[in-house]
GUMARRO-810206 format. One line per field, with one value per residue: residue in three letters; x, y, z of N, C-alpha, C, CB in turn. Coordinates in pm, 1 decimal, always signed. Atoms other than C-alpha are relative to their C-alpha. Glycine has a CB too. Layout:
rest = (ALA:...)
nu = (X:...)
nv = (Y:...)
nw = (Z:...)
cau = (X:...)
cav = (Y:...)
caw = (Z:...)
cu = (X:...)
cv = (Y:...)
cw = (Z:...)
cbu = (X:...)
cbv = (Y:...)
cbw = (Z:...)
END
This chain:
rest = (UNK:UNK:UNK:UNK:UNK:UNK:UNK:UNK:UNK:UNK:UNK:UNK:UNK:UNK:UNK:UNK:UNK:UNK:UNK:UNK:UNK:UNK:UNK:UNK:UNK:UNK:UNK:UNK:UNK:UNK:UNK:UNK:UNK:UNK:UNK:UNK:UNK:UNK:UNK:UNK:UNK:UNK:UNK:UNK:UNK:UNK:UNK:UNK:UNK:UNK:UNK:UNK:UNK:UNK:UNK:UNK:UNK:UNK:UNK:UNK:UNK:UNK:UNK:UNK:UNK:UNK:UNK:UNK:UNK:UNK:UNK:UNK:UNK:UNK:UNK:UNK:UNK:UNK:UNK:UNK:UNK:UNK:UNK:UNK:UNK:UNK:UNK:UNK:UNK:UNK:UNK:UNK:UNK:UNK:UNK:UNK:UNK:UNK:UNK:UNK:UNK:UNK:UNK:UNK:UNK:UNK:UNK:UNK:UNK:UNK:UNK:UNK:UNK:UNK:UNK:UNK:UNK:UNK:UNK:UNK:UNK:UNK:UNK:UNK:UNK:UNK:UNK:UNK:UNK:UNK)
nu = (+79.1:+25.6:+146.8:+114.7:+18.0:+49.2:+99.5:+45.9:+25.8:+61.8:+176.6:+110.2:+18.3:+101.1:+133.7:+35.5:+119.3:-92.1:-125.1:+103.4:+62.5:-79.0:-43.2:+126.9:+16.3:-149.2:+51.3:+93.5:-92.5:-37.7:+96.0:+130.2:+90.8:+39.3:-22.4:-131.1:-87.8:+30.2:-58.0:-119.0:+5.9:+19.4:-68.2:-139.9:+40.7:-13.6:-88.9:+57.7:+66.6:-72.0:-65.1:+66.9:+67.6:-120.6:-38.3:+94.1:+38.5:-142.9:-5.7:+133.5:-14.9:-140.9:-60.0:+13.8:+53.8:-54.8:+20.8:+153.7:+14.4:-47.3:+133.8:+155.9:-37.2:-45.4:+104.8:+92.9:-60.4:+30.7:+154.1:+17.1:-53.9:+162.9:+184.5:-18.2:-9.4:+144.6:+106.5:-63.5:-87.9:-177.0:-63.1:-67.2:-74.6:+35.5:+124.0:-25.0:-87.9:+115.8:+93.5:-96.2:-75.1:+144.4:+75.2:-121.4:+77.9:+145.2:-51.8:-54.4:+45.9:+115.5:-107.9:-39.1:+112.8:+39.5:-127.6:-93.2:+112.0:+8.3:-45.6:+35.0:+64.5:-138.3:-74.4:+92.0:-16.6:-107.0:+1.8:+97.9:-26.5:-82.3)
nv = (+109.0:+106.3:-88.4:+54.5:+101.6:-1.2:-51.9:+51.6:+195.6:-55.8:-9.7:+156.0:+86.4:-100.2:-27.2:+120.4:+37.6:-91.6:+111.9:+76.1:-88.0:+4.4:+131.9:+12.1:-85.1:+59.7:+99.7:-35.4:-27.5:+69.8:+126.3:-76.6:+73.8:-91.2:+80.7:-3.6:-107.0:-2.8:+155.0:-53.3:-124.1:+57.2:+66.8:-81.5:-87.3:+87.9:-0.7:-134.8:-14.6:+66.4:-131.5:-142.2:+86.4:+7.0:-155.3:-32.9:+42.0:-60.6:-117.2:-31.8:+84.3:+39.6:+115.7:+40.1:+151.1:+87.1:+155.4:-26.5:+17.9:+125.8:+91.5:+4.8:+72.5:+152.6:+43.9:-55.8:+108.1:+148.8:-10.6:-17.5:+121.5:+87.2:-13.6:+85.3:+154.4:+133.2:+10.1:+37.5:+102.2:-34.8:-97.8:-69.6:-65.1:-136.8:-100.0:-5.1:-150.1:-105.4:+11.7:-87.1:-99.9:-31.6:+36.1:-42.1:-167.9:+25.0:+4.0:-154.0:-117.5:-68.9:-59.6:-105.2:-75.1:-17.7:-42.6:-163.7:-47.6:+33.5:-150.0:-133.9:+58.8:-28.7:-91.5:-65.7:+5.8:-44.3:-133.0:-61.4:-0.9:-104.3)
nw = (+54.0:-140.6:-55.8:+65.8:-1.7:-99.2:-79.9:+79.4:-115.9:-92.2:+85.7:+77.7:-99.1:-119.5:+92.4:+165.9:+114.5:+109.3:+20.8:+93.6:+142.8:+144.2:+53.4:+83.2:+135.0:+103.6:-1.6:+107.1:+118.7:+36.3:+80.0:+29.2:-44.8:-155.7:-77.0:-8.1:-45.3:-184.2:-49.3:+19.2:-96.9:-133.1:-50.0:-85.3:-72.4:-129.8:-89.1:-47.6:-86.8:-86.9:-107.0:-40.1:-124.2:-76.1:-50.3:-84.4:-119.1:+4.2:-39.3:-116.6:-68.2:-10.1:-24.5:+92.8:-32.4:+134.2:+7.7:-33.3:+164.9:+47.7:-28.3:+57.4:+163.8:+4.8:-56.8:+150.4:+99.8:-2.8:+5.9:+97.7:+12.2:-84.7:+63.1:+131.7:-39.4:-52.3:+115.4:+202.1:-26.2:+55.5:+20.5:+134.4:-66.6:+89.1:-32.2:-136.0:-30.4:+45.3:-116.4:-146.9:+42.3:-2.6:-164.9:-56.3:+76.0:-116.0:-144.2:-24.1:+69.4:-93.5:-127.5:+31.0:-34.7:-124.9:-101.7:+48.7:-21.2:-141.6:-0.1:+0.0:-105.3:-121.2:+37.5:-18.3:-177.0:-20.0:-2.7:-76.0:-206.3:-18.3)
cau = (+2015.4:+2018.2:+1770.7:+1542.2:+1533.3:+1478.8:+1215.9:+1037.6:+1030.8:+925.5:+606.5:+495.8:+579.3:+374.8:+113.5:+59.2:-233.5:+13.4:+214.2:-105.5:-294.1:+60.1:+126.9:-266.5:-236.4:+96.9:-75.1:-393.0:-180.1:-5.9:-253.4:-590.5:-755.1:-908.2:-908.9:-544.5:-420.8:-599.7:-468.5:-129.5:-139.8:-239.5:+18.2:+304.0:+145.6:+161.7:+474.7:+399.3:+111.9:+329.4:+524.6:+327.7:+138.2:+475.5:+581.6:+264.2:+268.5:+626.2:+500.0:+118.8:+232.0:+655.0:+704.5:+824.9:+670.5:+822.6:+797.2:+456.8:+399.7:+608.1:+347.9:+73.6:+240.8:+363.5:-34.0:-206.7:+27.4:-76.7:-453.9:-417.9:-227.2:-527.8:-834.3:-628.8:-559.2:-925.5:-1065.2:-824.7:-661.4:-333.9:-101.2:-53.9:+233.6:+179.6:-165.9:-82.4:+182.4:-56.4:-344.7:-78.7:+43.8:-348.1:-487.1:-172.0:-274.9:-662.1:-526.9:-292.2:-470.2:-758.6:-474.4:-339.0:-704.7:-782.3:-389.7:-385.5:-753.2:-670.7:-369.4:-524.3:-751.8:-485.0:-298.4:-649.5:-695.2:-331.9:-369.5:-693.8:-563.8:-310.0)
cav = (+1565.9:+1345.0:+1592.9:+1577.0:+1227.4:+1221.0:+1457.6:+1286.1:+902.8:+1160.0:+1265.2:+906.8:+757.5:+1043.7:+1085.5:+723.9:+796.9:+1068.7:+737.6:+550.7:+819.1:+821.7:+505.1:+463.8:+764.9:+623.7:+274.7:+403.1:+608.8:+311.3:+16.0:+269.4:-34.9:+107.3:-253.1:-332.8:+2.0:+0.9:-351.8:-200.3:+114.6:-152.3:-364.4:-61.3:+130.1:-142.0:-110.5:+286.7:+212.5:-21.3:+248.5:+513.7:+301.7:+235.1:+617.3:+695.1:+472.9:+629.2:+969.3:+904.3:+685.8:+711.1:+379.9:+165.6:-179.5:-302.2:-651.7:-608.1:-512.4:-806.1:-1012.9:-912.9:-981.7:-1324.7:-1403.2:-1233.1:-1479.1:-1773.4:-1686.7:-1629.1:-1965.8:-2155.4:-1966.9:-2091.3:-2416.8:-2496.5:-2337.9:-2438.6:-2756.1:-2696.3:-2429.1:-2197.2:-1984.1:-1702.3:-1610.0:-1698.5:-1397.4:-1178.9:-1278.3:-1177.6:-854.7:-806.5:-873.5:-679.4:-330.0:-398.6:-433.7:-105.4:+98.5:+101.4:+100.3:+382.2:+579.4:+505.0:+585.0:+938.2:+995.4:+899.4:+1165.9:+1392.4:+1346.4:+1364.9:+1666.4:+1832.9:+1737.4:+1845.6:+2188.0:+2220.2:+2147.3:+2348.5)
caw = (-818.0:-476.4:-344.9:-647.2:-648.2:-274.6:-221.8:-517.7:-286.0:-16.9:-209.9:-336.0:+30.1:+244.8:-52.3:-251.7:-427.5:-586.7:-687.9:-809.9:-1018.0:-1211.2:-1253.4:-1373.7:-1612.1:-1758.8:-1758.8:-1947.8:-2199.9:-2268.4:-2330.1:-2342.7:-2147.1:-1826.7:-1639.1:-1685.7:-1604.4:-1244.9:-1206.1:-1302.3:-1077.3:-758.8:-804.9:-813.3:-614.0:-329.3:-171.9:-178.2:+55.7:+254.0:+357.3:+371.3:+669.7:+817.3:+851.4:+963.0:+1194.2:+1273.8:+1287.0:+1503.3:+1738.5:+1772.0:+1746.8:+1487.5:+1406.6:+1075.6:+1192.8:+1249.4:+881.1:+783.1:+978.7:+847.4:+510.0:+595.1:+749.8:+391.7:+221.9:+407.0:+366.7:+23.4:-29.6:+177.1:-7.6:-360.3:-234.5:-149.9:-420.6:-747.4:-555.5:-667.3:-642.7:-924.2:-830.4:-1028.2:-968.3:-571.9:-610.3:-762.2:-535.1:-207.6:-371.8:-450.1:-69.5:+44.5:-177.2:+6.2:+325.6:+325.7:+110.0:+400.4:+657.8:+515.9:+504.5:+866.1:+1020.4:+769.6:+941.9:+1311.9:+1215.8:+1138.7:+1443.9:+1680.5:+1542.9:+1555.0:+1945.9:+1985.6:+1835.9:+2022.9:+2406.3:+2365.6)
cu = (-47.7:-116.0:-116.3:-65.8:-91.1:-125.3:-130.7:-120.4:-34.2:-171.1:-62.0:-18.6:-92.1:-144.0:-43.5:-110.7:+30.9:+31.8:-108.0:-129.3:+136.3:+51.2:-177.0:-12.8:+103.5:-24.5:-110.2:+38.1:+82.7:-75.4:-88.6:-76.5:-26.0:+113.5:+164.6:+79.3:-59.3:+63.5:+161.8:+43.4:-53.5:+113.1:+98.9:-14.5:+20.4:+88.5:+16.1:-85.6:+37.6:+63.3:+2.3:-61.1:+104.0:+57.8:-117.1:-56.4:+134.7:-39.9:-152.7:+96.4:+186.6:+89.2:+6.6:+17.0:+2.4:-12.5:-119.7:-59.2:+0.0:-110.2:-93.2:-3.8:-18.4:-133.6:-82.7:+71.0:-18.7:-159.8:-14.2:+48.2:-125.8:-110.3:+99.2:-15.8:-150.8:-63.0:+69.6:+53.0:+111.9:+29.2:+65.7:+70.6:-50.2:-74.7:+1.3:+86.2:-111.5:-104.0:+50.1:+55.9:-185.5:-85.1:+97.0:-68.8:-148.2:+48.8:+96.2:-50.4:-154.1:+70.2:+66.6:-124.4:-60.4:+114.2:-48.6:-148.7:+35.2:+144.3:-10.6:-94.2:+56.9:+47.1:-135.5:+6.1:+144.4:-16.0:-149.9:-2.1:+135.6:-20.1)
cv = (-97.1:+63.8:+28.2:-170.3:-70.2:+62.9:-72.7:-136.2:+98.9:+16.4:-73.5:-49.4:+97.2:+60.8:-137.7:-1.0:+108.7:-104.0:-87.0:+71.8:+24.4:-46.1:-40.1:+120.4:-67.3:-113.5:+39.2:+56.3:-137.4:-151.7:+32.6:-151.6:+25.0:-108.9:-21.1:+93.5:+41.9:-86.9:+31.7:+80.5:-20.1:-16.9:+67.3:+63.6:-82.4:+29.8:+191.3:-37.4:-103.9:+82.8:+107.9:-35.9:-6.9:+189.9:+82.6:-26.6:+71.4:+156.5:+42.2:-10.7:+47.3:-139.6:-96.2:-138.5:-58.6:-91.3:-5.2:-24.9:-124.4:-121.8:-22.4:-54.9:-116.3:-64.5:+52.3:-139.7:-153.2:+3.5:-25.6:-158.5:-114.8:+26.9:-48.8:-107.8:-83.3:+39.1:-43.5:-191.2:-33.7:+149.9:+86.1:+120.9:+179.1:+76.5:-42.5:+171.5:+72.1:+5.2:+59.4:+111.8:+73.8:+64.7:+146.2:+183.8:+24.6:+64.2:+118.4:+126.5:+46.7:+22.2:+147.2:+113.7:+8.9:+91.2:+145.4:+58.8:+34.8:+126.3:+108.1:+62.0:+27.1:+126.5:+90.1:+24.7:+59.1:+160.5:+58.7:+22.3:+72.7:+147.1)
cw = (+108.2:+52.4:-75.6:-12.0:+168.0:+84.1:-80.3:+74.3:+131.2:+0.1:-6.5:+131.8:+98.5:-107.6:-92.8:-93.7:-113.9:-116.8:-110.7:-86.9:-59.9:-51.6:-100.6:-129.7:-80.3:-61.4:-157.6:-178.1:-120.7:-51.2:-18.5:+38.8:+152.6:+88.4:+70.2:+79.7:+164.2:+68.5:+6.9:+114.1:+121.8:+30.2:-24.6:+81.4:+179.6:+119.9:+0.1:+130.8:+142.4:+43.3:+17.6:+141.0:+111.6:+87.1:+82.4:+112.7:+110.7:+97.1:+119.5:+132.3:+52.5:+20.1:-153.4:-21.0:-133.4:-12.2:+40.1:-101.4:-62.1:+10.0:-46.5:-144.5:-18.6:-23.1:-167.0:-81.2:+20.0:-30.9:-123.1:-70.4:+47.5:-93.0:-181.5:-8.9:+25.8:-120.0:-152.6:+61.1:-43.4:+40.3:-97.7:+67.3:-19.9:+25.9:+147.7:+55.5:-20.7:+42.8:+125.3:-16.1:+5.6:+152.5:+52.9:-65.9:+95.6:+123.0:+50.3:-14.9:+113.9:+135.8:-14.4:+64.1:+173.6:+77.5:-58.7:+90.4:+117.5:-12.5:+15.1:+129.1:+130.1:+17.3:+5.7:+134.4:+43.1:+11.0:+122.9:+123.5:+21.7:+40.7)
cbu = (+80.2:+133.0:+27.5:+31.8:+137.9:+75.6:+4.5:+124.3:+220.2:+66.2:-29.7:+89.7:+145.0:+125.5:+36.4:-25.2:-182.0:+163.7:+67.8:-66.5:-98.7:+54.7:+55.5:-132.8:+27.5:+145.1:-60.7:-72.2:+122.3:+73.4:-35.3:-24.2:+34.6:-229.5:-52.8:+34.3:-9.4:-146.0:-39.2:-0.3:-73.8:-75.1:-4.7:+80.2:-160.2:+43.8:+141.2:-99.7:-122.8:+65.4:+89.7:-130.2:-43.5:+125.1:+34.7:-57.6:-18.2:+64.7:+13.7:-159.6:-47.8:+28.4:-86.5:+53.0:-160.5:+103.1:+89.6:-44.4:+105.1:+127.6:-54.2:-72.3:+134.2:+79.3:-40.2:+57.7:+146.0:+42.3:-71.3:+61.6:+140.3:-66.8:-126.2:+97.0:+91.1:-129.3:-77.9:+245.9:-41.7:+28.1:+45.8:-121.9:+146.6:-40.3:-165.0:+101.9:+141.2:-37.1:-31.3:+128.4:+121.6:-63.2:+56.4:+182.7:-68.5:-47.6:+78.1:+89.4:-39.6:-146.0:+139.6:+29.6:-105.5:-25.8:+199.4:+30.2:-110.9:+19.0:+18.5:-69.8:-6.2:+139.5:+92.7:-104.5:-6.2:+85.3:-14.1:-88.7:+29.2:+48.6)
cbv = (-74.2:-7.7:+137.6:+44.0:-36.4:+15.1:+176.2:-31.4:-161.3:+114.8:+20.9:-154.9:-58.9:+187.7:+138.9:-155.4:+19.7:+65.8:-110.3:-100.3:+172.1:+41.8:-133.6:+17.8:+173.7:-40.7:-29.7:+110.5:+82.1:+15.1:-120.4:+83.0:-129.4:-12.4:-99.0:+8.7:+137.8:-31.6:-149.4:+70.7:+107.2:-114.4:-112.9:+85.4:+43.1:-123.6:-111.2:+76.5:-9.7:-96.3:+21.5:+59.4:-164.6:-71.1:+96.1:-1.0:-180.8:+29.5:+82.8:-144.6:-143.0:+64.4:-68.3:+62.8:-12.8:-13.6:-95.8:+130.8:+62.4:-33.4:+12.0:+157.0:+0.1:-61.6:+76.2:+213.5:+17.6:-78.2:+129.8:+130.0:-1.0:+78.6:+265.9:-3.2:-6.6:+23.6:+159.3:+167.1:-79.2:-10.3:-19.2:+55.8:-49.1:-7.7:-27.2:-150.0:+55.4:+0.7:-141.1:-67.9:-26.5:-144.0:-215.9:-99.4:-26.9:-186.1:-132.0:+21.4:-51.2:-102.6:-104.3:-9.5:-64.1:-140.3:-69.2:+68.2:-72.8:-205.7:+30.7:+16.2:-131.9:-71.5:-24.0:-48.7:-180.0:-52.8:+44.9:-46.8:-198.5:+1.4)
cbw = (-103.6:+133.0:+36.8:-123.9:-43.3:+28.1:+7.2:-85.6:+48.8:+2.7:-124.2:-130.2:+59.7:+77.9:-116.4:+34.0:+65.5:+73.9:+182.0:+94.3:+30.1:-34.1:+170.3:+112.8:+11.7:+81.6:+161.9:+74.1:+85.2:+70.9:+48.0:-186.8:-32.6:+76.0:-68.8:-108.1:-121.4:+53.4:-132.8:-115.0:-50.2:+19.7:-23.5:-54.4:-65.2:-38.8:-48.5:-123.5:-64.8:-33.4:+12.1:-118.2:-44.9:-139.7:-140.3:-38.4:-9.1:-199.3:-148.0:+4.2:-85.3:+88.9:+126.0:-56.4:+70.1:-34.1:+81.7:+42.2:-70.6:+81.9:+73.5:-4.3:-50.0:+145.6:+175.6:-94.1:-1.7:+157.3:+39.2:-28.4:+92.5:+179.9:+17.6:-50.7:+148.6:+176.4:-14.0:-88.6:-11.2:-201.9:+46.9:-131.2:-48.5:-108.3:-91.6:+25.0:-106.0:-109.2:+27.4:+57.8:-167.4:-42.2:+108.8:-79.3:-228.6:+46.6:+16.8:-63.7:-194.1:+22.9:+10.9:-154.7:-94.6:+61.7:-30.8:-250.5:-19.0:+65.1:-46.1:-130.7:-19.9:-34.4:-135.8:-46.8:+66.7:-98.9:-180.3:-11.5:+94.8:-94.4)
END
């Protein structure tokens, strides 16, 4: 069972759009409202594409820059805090989270597409100078 479970969080973290077409079908099924269920299948899908980015950066490169990530987190979260703050003048917590969880999905989900590209890219040039 450890090894179904594990190869499972293998799949979603080296494939996330596995992770977020089945969180969006499960979504849709369940409230049959498109919007929602995309909005749904971002914001679990998130920390999938957080560390799918991470491993990939893991497996291009050999180096691993976790606090890097973190950074970029921390810096999305102050941006997102700033563009609320000027445009509502207050702080609503709530839709601040969900604005930095928001930005954060954006911001991986094209990090992701460039690293799995520049992968593949590599591993091409690799096999080819060989």
């Amino acid at each position: 069972m450890p090894y179904v479970v594990s190869n499972l969080a293998a799949i979603f973290i080296t494939l996330p759009f596995a992770g977020y077409i089945l969180f969006f079908i499960s979504a849709k099924q369940f409230t049959g409202n498109h919007r929602r269920s995309v909005q749904f299948a971002m914001d679990m899908s998130t920390l999938l594409f957080v560390l799918s980015v991470h491993y990939l950066i893991i497996t291009i490169w050999d180096i691993q820059i976790l606090w890097v990530i973190m950074l970029i987190m921390i810096i999305n979260a102050f941006v997102v805090v700033l563009v609320h703050y000027k445009v509502k003048e207050e702080i609503i917590f709530h839709k601040v989270l969900k604005g930095f969880w928001r930005v954060n999905f954006a911001f991986f989900f094209v990090a992701y597409l460039l690293l799995f590209s520049i992968g593949i890219i590599t591993s091409i040039t690799k096999i080819l100078t060989t």
